[in-house]
VEXTI-77004 format. One record per residue: x, y, z of N, C-alpha, C in turn; residue in one letter. Coordinates in steps of 0.2 Angstrom, whole numbers, plus 5000, padded with zeros to 4 digits. Layout:
XYZXYZXYZA...
This chain:
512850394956513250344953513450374946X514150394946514350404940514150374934X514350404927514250364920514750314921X515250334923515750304921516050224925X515650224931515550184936515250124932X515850044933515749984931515649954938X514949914937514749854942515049774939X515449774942515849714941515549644942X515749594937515649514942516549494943X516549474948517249474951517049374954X517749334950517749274955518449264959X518549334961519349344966518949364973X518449404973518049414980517549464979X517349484984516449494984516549564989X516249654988516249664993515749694995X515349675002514749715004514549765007X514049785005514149875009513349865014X513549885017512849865022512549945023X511649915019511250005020510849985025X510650035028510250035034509350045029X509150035030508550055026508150115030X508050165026507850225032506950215030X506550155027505950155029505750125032X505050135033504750065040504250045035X504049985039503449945034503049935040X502549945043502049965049501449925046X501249855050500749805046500449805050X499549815050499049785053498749735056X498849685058498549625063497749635065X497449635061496749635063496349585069X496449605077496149545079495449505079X494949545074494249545075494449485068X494949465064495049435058494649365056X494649325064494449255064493649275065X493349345066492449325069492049345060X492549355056492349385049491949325047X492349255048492049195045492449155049X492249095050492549035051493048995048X492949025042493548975038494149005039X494249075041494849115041495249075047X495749065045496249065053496949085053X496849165056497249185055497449195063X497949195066498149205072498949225071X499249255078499949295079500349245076X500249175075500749135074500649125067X500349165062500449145057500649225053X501149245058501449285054502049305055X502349295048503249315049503449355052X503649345058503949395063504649455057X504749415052505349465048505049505044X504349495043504049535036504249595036X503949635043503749695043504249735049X504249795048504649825054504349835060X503749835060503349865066502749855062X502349795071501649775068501249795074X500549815073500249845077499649795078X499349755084498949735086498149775088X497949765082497149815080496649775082X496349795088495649775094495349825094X494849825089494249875093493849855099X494349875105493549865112493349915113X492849885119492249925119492449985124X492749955130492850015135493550065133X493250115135493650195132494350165139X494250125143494550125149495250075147X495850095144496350015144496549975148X496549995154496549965161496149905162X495349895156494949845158494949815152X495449805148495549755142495849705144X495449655142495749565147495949525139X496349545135496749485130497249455131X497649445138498149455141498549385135X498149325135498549275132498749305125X498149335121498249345115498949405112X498849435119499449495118500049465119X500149415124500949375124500849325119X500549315113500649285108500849325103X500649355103500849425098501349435098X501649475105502249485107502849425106X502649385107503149335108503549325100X503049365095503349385087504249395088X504349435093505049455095505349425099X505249375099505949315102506149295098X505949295090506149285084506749325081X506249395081506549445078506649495082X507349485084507449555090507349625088X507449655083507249695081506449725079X506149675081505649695080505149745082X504749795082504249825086503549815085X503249825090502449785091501949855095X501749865093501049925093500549905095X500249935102499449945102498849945102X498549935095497850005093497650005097X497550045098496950105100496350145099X495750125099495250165096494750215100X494850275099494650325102494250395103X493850395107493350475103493550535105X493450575098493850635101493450675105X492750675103492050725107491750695112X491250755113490950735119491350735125X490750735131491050725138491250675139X491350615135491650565137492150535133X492350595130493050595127493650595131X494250565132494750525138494950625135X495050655131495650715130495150775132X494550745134494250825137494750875142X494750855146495450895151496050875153X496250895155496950895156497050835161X496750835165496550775171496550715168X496050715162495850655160496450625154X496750675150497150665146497750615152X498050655157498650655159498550565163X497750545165497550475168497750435162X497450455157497550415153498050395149X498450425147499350425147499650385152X499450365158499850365163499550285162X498750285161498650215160498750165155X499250215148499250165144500050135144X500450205147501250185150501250135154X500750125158500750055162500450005161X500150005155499749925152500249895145X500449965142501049955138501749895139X501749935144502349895150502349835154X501549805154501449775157501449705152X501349725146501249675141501749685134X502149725137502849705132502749725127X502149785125502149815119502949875118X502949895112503349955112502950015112X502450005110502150095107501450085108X500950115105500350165105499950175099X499850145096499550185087498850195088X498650275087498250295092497750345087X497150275085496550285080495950325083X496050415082495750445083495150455081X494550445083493850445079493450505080X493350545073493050625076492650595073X491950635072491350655069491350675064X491150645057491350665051491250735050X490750765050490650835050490150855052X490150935057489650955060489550925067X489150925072489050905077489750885082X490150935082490750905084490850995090X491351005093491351065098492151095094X492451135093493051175086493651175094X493251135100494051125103494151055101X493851005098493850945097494850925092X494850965089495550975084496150985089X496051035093496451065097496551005103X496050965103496250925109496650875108X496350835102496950785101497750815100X497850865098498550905098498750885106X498450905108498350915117498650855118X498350795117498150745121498850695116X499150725110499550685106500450715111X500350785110501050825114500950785122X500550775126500750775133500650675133X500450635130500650565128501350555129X501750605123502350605121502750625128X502450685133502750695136502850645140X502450615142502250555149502850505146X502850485138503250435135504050465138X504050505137504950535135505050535145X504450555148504750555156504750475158X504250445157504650365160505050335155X505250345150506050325148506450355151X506650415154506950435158507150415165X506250385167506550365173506650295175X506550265168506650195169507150175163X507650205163508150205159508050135153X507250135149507050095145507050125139X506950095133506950155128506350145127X506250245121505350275125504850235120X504350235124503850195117503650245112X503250215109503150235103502450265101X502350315099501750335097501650365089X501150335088500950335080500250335080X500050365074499250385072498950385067X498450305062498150315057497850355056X497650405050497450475048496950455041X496750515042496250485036496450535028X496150515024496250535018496050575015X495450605017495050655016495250715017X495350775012495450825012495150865018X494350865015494150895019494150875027X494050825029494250785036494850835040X495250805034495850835035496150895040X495550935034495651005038495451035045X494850975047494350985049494650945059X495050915056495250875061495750885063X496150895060496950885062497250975064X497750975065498351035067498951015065X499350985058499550935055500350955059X500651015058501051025060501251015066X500551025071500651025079500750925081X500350905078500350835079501050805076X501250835071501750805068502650785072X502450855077503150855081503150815085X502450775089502550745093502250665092X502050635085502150575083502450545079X502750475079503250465078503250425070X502550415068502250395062501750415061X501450465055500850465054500450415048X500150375047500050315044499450355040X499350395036498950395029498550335029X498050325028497550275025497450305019X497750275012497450315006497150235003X496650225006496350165002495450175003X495350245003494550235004494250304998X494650304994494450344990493850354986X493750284984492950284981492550284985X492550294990491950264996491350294994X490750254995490150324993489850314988X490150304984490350324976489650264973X489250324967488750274962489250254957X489550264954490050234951490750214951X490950154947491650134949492050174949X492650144954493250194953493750164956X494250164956494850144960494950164966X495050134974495050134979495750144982X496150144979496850184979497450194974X497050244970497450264966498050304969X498650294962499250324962499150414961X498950404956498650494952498050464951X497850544951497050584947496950554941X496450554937496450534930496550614925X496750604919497050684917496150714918X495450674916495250724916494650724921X495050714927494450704933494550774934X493850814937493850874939494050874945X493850824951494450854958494950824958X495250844960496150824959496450764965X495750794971496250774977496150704980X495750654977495650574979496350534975X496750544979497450494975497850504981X498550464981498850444985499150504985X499550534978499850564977499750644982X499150654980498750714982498950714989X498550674995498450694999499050705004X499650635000500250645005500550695004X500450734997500850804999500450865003X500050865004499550895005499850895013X499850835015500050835023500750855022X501250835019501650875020501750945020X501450975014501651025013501151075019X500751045023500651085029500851085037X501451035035501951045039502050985044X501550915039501950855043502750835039X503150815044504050795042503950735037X503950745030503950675027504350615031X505050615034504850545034504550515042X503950575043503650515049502950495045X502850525037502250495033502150435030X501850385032501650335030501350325024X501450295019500750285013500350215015X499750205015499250175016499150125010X499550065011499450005004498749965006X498249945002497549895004498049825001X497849795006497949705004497349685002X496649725001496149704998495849734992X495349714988495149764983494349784985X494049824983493349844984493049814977X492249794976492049764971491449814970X491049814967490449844964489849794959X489249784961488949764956488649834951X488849784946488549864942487949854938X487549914937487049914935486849914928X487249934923487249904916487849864914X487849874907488249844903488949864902X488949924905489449974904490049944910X490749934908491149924912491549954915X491750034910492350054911492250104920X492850134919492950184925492150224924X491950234929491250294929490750264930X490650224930490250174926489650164931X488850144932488450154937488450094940X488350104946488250034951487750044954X487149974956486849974959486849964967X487649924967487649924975488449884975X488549874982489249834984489149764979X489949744979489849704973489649634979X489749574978489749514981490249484986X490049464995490449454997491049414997X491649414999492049334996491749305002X491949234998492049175004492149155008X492749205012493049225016493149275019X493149315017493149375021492549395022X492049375020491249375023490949465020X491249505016490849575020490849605011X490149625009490049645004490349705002X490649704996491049744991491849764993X491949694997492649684998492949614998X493649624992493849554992494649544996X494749504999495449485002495749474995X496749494997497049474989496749414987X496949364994497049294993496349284991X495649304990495149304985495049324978X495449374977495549404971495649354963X496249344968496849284962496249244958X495749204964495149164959494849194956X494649264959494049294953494449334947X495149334947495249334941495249284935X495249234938495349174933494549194927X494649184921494049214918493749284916X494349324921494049404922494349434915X494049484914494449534909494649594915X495449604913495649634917496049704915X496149754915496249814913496749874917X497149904915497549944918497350024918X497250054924497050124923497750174923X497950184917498650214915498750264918X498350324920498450374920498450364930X498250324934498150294940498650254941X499050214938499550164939499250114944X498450084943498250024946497650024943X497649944942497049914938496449884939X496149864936495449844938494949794936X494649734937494449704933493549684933X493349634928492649654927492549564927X492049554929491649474925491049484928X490349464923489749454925489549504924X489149544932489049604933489449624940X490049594940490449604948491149654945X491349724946491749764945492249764951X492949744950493349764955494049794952X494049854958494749894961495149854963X495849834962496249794967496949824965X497449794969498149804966498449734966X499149754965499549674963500249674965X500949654964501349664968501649704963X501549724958501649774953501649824955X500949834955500649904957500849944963X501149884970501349914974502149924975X502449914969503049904968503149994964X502650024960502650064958502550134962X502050114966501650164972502350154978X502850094980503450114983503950164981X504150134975504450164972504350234972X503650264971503250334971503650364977X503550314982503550344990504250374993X504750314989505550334988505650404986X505450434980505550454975505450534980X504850534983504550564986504850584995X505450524996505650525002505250545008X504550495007503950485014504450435017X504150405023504350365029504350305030X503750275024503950225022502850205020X502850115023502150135022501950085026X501150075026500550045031500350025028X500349935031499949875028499249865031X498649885026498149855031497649805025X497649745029498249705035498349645031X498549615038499049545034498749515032X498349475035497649435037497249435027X497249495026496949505018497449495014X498249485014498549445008498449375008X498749345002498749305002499449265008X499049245014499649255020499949165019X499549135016499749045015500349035008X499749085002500049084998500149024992X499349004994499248954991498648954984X498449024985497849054982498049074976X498649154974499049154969499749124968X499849084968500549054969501049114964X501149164973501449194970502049194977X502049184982502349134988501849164992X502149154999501649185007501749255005X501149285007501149365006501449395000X501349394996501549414990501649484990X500949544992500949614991501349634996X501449595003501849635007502449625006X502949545004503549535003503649584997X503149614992503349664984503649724990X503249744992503249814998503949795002X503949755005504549735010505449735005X505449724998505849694996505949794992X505449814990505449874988505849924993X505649914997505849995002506649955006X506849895003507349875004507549865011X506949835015506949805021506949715020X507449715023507949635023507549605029X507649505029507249485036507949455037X508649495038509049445041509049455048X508649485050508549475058508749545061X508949595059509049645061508549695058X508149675058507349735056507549755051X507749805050507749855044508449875041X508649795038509249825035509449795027X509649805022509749775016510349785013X510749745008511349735006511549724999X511749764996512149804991512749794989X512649744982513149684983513749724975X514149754977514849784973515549734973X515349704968516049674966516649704962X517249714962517849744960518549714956X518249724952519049684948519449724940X520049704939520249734933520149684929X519749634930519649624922519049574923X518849534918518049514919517349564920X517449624918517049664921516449674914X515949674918515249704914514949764913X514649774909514549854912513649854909X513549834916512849834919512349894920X512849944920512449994918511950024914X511949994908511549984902511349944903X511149884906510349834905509949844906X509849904910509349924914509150004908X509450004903509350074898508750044893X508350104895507650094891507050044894X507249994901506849984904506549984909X505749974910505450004914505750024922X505450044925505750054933505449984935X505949954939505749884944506049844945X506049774947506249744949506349664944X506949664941507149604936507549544940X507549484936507849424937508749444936X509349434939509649404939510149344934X510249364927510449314923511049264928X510749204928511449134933511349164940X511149214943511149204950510649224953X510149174956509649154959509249224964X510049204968509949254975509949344973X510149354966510249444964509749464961X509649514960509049554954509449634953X509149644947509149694946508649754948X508849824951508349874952508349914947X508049924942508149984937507550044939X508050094941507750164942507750204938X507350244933507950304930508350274924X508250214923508750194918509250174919X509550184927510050144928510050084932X510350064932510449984935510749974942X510549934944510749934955510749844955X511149844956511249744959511249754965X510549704966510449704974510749614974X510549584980510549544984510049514988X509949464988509249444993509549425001X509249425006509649415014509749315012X510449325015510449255015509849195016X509749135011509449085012508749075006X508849165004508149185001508349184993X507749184988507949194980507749234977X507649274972507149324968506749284967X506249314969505449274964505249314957X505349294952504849354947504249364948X503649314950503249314950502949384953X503249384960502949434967503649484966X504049484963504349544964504849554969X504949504973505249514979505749444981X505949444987506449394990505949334993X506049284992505749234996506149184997X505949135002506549085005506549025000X507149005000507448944995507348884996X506648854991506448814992507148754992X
């Protein structure tokens, strides 16, 4: 956009330019979310078929065999998401080993059954694709074909996909694969380029950073802290890292937590480094120590002293002796924007279920982190998945020169002076007038688009 280019307000006509939005926003639907606690009730139907572009149905069963998975109601509720939203796409996890004699990818036999069994349960149940959660061995006791087989088992998938859309003049499903964030994992497991060619998303999990960890730390940073010795536990790190060994940025996913991890600590001491005795306290709904859902976050800040890790671009809070890592629609607003900047593929919600999906907890509306994420990567719900609008007015006179509003401040997303339904994106210092999809308003609060009360 030129210097010299005036964004008009024009009351003689309006013109719109229609962008395709070339990211995805790939959400996780945990079905295990109701056995967490009781109080949770989350179900297919409590979730906006428009949020996301592609939502993946996550069941850990037991049997290696898909043939013998009986959720049949559960999956045409799921599915049924897209009588809504036509464009929508629906995914189905996967969880799978990659060792041993009873790994499905040991030979060729087994691979091509299993392909052939998941193209027909796919099909059966109106799924689009495959998100295909490989589990190796963290290290050691593993066989050094174990790497080579998943390549195997990921290329001849694809084949079997690309041959029955061929013969059934359907379009192909989809295959996708959460990855882990571990450097060395990384190395250990993957053939980044070979997998690359024939996955259609590779979904980074960058939200397990401090795992392990006697002291605090943030659980999905943006960057390194200037004087941490290793470099590579940050989002930044590792997505390049997979790039630069030859997966195609835009099928890299970044990995957003809709949760935060807590720590109880074991003195006085609060800042980053700091020593813990153990996971912090469970929430009252999500049941599971040293992890809070957003929508449990919001209360335990009320009273919190809360603090910003500057050099990480995500904050952290303290009260009592309970330490928590979390983000906000801010922080995912800045980690998008990263993503942009960086031209990845877009990113991966895990999961819904952990926002505030009521949105009665932070009044900040329903889903708050995902709608910030959704509104960021300029993915619209006007019913055509992944599309957003870019609103240029044109006049010889009346004109403002809105290019300068946005001069000297931060990168993000601003209120609209007089119109409800517009905001400002300042990038770089310069100024972008967006538009929300018909019916919806800017919220300041959340960062994003919500529907007009």
């Amino acid at each position: 956009m030129g210097k010299g280019l005036l964004l008009t307000v024009s009351l003689v006509f309006s013109q719109y330019v229609l962008l395709v939005s070339p990211y995805a926003l790939l959400c996780y639907y945990l079905k295990t979310s109701d056995k967490r606690s009781a109080k949770i009730n989350f179900n297919p139907e409590s979730i906006d078929p428009y949020l996301c572009s592609h939502l993946v149905y996550s069941n850990p069963e037991e049997s290696a065999d898909i043939s013998k998975w009986k959720d049949d109601a559960m999956y045409k509720r799921f599915n049924d998401l897209k009588n809504k939203n036509k464009n929508l796409k629906t995914l189905l996890g996967y969880i799978g080993l990659a060792y041993g004699n009873g790994s499905i990818a040991i030979t060729k036999e087994s691979r091509e059954k299993f392909s052939n069994s998941v193209v027909t349960f796919l099909r059966k149940h109106k799924f689009d694709g495959l998100d295909l959660d490989w589990r190796f061995p963290d290290y050691g006791c593993k066989s050094p074909e174990d790497k080579q087989r998943f390549t195997l088992l990921v290329k001849e998938m694809m084949e079997a996909f690309k041959a029955e859309a061929l013969k059934t003049k359907k379009a192909r499903l989809l295959l996708t694969a959460p990855v882990t964030a571990d450097k060395r994992a990384v190395e250990a497991k993957y053939e980044i380029a070979e997998i690359s060619q024939n996955l259609d998303f590779i979904a980074v999990m960058t939200f397990n950073f401090n795992a392990g960890n006697i002291v605090t730390g943030h659980h999905s940073p943006l960057y390194h802290r200037s004087f941490d010795v290793k470099k590579e536990h940050n989002i930044n790190y590792i997505l390049k890292y997979w790039r630069d060994q030859g997966a195609a940025p835009k099928k890299l996913l970044v990995g957003f937590p809709t949760f935060g991890v807590t720590f109880t600590l074991k003195t006085y001491n609060t800042a980053i480094g700091a020593p813990v005795s153990k996971s912090g306290k469970a929430g009252s709904f999500s049941d599971t120590s040293g992890i809070l859902a957003y929508h449990e976050i919001c209360p335990f800040l009320k009273g919190a002293a809360i603090r910003m890790i500057k050099d990480q671009k995500v904050p952290y809070a303290f009260k009592d002796d309970q330490w928590l890592g979390f983000d906000t629609p801010d922080s995912f607003i800045t980690k998008a924007q990263w993503l942009k900047y960086n031209h990845f593929g877009g990113a991966a919600v895990w999961a819904l279920d952990l926002d505030d999906y009521i949105g009665n907890n932070c009044n900040e509306g329903a889903y708050p982190l995902t709608n910030a994420l959704k509104t960021a990567l300029d993915i619209s719900d006007s019913g055509d998945g992944r599309k957003s609008f870019l609103s240029l007015s044109f006049t010889k006179s009346n004109t403002v020169e809105v290019r300068d509003w946005c001069h000297e401040t931060p990168n993000g997303f601003y209120s609209f002076p007089s119109h409800s339904h517009k905001f400002y994106n300042c990038a770089c210092g310069e100024s972008h007038i967006m538009v929300c999809p018909k019916g919806m308003d800017f919220n300041d609060k959340c960062h994003c688009c919500n529907k007009c009360k």
